[in-house]
C-alpha positions as CSV (number, residue, x, y, z in Angstrom):
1,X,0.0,0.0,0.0
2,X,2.8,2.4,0.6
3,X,4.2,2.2,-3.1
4,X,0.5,2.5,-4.2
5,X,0.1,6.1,-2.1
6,X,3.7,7.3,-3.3
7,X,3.2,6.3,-7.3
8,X,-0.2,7.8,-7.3
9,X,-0.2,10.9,-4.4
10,X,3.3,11.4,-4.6
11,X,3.6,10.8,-0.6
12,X,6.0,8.9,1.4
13,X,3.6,7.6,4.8
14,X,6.1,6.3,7.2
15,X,3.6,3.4,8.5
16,X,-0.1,2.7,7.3
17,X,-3.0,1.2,9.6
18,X,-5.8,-0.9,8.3
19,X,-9.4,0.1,10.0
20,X,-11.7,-2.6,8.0
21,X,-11.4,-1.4,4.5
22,X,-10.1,2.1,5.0
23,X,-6.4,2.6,5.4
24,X,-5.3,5.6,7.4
25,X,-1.6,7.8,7.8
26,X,0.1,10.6,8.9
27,X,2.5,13.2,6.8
28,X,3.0,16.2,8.9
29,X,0.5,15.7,11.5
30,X,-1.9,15.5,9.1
31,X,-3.9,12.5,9.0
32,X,-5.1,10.8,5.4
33,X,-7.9,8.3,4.7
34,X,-7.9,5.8,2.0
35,X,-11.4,5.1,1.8
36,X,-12.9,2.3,0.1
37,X,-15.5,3.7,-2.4
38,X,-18.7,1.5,-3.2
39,X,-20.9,3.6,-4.9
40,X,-21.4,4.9,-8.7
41,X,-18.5,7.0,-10.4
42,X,-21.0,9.4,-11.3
43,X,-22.0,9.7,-7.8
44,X,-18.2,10.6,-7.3
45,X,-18.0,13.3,-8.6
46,X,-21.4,14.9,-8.1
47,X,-19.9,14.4,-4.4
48,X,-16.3,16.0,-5.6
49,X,-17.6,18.8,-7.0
50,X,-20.1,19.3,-3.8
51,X,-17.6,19.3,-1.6
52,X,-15.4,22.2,-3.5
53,X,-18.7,24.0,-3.5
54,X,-18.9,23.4,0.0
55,X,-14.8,24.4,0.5
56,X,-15.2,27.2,-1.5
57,X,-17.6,28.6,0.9
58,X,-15.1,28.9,3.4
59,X,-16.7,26.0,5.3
60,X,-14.7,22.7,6.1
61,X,-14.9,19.4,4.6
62,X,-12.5,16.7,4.4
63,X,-10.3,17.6,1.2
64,X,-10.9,14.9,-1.0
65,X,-7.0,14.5,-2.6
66,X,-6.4,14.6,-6.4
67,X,-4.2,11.7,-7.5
68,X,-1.3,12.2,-10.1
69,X,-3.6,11.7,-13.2
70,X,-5.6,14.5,-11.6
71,X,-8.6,12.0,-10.4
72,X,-10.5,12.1,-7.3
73,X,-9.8,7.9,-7.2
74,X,-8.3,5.4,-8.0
75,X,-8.6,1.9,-8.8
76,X,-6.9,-0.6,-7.5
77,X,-7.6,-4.0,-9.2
78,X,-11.3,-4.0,-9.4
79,X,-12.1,-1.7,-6.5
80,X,-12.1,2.0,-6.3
81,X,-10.4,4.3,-3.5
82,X,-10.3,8.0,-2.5
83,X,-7.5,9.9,-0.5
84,X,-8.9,12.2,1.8
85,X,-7.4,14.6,4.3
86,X,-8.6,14.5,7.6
87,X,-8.3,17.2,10.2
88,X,-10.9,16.5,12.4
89,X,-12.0,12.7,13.1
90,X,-12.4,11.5,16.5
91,X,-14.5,14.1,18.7
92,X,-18.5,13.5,19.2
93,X,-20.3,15.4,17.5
94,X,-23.1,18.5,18.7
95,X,-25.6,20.4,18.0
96,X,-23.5,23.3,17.5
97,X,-21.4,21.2,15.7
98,X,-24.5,21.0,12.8
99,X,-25.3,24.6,12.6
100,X,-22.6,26.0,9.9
101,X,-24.4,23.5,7.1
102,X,-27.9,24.9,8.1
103,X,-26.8,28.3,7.1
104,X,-25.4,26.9,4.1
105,X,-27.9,27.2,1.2
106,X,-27.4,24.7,-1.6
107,X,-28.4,24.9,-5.1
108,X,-30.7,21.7,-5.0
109,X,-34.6,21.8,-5.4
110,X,-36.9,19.8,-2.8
111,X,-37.6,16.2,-2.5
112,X,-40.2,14.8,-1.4
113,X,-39.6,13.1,2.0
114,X,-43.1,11.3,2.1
115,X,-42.8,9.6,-1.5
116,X,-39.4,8.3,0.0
117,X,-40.6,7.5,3.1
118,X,-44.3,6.0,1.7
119,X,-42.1,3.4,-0.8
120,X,-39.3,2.6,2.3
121,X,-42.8,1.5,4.1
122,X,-44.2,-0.5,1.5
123,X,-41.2,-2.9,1.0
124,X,-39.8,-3.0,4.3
125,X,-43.9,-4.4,5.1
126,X,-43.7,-6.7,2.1
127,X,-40.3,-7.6,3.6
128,X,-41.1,-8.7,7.3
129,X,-43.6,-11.3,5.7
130,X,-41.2,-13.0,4.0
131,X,-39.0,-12.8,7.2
132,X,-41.9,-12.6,10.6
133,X,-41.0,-16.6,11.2
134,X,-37.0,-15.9,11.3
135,X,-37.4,-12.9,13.3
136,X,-40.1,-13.2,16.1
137,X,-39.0,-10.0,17.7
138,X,-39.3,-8.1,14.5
139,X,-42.6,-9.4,13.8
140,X,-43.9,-8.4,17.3
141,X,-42.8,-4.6,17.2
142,X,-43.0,-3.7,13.3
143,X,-46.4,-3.0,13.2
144,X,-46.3,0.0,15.8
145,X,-42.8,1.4,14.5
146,X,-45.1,1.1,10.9
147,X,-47.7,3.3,12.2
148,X,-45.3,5.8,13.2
149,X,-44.0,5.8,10.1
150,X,-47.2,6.8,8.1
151,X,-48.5,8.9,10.9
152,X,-45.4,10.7,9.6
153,X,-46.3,10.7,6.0
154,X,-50.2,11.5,6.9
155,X,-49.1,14.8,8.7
156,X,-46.4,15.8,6.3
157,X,-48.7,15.1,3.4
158,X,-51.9,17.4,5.2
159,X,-50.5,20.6,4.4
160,X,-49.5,22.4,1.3
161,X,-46.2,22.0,0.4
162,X,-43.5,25.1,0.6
163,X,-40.5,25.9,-0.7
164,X,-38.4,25.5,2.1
165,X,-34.4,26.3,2.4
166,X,-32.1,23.7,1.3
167,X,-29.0,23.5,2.7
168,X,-26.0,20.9,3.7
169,X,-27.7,17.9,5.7
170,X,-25.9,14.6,6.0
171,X,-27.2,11.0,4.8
172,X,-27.4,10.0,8.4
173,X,-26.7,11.6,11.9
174,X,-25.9,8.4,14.5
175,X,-25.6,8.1,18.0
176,X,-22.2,7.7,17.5
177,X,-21.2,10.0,15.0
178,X,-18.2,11.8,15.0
179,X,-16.3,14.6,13.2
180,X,-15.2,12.5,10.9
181,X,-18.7,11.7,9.9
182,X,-19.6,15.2,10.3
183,X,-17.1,16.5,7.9
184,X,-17.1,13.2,5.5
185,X,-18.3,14.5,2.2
186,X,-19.7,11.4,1.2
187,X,-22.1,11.9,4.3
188,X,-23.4,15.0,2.9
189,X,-26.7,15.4,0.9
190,X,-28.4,18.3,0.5
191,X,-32.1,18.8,1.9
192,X,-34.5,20.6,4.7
193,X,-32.4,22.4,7.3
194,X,-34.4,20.3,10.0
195,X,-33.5,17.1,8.6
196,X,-29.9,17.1,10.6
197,X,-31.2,18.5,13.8
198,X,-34.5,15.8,14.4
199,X,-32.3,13.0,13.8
200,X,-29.6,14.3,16.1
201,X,-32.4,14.3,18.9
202,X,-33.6,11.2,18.1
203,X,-30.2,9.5,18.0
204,X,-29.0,10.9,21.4
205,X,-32.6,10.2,22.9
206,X,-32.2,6.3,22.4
207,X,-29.0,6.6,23.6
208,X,-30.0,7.1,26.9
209,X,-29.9,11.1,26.5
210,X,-31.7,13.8,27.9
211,X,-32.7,16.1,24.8
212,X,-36.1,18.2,26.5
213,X,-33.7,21.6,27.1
214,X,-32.0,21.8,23.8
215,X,-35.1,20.4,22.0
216,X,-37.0,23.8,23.1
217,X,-34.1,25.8,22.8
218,X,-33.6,24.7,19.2
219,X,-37.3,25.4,18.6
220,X,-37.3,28.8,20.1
221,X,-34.1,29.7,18.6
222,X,-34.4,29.2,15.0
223,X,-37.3,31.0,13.3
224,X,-38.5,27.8,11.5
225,X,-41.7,28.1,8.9
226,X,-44.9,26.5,9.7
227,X,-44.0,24.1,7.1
228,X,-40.8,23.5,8.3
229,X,-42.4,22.9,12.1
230,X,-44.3,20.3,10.6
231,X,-41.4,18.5,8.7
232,X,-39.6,18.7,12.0
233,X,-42.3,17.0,13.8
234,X,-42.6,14.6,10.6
235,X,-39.2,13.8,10.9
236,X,-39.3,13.2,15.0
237,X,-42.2,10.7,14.0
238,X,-40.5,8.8,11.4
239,X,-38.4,6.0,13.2
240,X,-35.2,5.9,11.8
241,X,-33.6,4.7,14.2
242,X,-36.0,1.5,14.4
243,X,-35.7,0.8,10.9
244,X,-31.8,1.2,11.1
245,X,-31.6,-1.5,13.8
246,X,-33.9,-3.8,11.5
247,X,-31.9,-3.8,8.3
248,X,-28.4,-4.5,10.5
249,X,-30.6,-7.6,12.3
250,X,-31.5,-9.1,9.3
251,X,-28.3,-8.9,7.0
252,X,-26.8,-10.0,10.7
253,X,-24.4,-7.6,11.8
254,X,-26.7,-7.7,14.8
255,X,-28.6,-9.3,17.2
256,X,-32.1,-9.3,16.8
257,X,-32.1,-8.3,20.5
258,X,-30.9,-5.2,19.7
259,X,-34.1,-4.2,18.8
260,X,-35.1,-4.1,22.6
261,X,-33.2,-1.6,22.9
262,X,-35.8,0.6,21.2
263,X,-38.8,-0.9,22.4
264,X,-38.0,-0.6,26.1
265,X,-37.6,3.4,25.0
266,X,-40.7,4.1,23.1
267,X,-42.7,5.0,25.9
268,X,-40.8,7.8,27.1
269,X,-39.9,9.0,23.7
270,X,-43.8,9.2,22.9
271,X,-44.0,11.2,25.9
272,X,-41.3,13.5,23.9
273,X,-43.3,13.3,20.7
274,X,-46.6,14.9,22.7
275,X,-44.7,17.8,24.7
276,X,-43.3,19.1,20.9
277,X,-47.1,18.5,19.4
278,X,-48.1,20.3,22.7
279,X,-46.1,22.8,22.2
280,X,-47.0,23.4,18.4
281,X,-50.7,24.3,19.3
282,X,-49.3,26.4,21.9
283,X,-48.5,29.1,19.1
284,X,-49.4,28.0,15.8
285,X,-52.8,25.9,14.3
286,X,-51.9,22.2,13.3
287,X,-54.4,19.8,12.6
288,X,-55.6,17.1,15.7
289,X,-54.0,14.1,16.2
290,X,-55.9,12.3,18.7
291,X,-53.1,9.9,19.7
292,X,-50.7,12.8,20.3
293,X,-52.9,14.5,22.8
294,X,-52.0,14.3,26.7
């Protein structure tokens, strides 16, 4: 690997370190990831040129590193690599931590988190019949998690739809997320400005968190729209989280007593769910949701 980073980077690593499939270095203090890539070529570079977009804003990413044949990879045998520089990597991440890429407008229209959300329902149902006798545990909690989800879909869906700032969001926000996640372009999408900040909460809530303060601080503090109060709320309701845990369970990186984890939870964090719906028709009109009421 060393002769690999010298013919094509021009860089002399005294030792290399294998995480997984990633290799890591240092030159300088400065630390360098060899990423494996597994996505599209095309996906490559809409991510390269994001991130110079993103750099160019006088906001940080990692530096994705041109090779000698002025590429943003490189392929070795049959698989594909990128050379990134990486100042930041190892501290947890905060809220504060998110705010720079909310400012951050990007150039990309709106999606439409419902149609996403409405198809990742419909196979992930069609999925758990195929799987309900391998995975009792699964089979027991889906439905509720299920309801949440289109509960979700049903409230985003009852109001007219806004244009709504887009801005620098990340593919996913995890309880144990890092700077180097933070900062990873090939983390960073571009959607609502809420979308980072709801699953932050919900990540550090079924970690064992308490998020009630800086959950009403960050919805006193930020002047959201109407709409984007209800794509907030939509996004609280939508359990990521849950169907995260599902997917790892049943390509079996996990046990599928993980999931316990999240059920013995959900009580509490419906408790959260009503205090923000609470709050809402505190100061704004948003249509009734019986099971939401105290």
């Amino acid at each position: 690997m060393k002769n690999i980073i010298n013919y094509y980077y021009n860089l002399m690593p005294k030792e290399i370190y294998k995480k997984k499939e990633d290799y890591y270095f240092f030159i300088n203090s400065v630390r360098y990831i060899f990423v494996k890539y597994k996505g599209e070529i095309d996906s490559l570079f809409e991510t390269y040129n994001r991130h110079i977009e993103i750099l160019n804003n006088n906001m940080y990413v990692h530096p994705i590193v041109l090779n000698v044949e002025n590429k943003p990879y490189t392929k070795i045998n049959n698989d594909i690599f990128v050379l990134m520089q990486t100042f930041y990597y190892g501290e947890k991440i905060t809220l504060d931590n998110l705010k720079p890429f909310s400012i951050l407008p990007s150039k990309k229209k709106q999606n439409s988190w419902a149609n996403l959300w409405s198809q990742k329902n419909d196979y992930l149902e069609y999925q758990i019949k195929e799987l309900e006798i391998k995975y009792p545990l699964l089979k027991k909690s889906f439905s509720y998690f299920l309801y949440l989800g289109e509960t979700a879909i049903s409230l985003i869906n009852t109001y007219q739809k806004e244009e709504v700032p887009y801005v620098y969001a990340h593919k996913r926000i995890s309880k144990n997320s890092t700077t180097f996640d933070l900062y990873n372009p090939f983390n960073i999408i571009e959607d609502s400005r809420v979308r980072d900040p709801a699953e932050y909460f919900k990540q550090n809530f079924f970690k064992g968190d308490n998020i009630e303060n800086e959950l009403y601080r960050y919805l006193r503090e930020n002047n959201l729209s109407k709409y984007e109060y209800i794509m907030f709320l939509s996004r609280m309701l939508y359990p990521t989280y849950y169907f995260d845990i599902y997917e790892k369970v049943i390509t079996q990186k996990i046990d599928e007593n993980k999931i316990n984890d999240i059920i013995n939870k959900i009580d509490n964090y419906e408790i959260i769910l009503k205090k923000i719906y609470s709050y809402y028709r505190s100061f704004m009109n948003i249509d009734h949701i019986e099971w939401l009421e105290y």
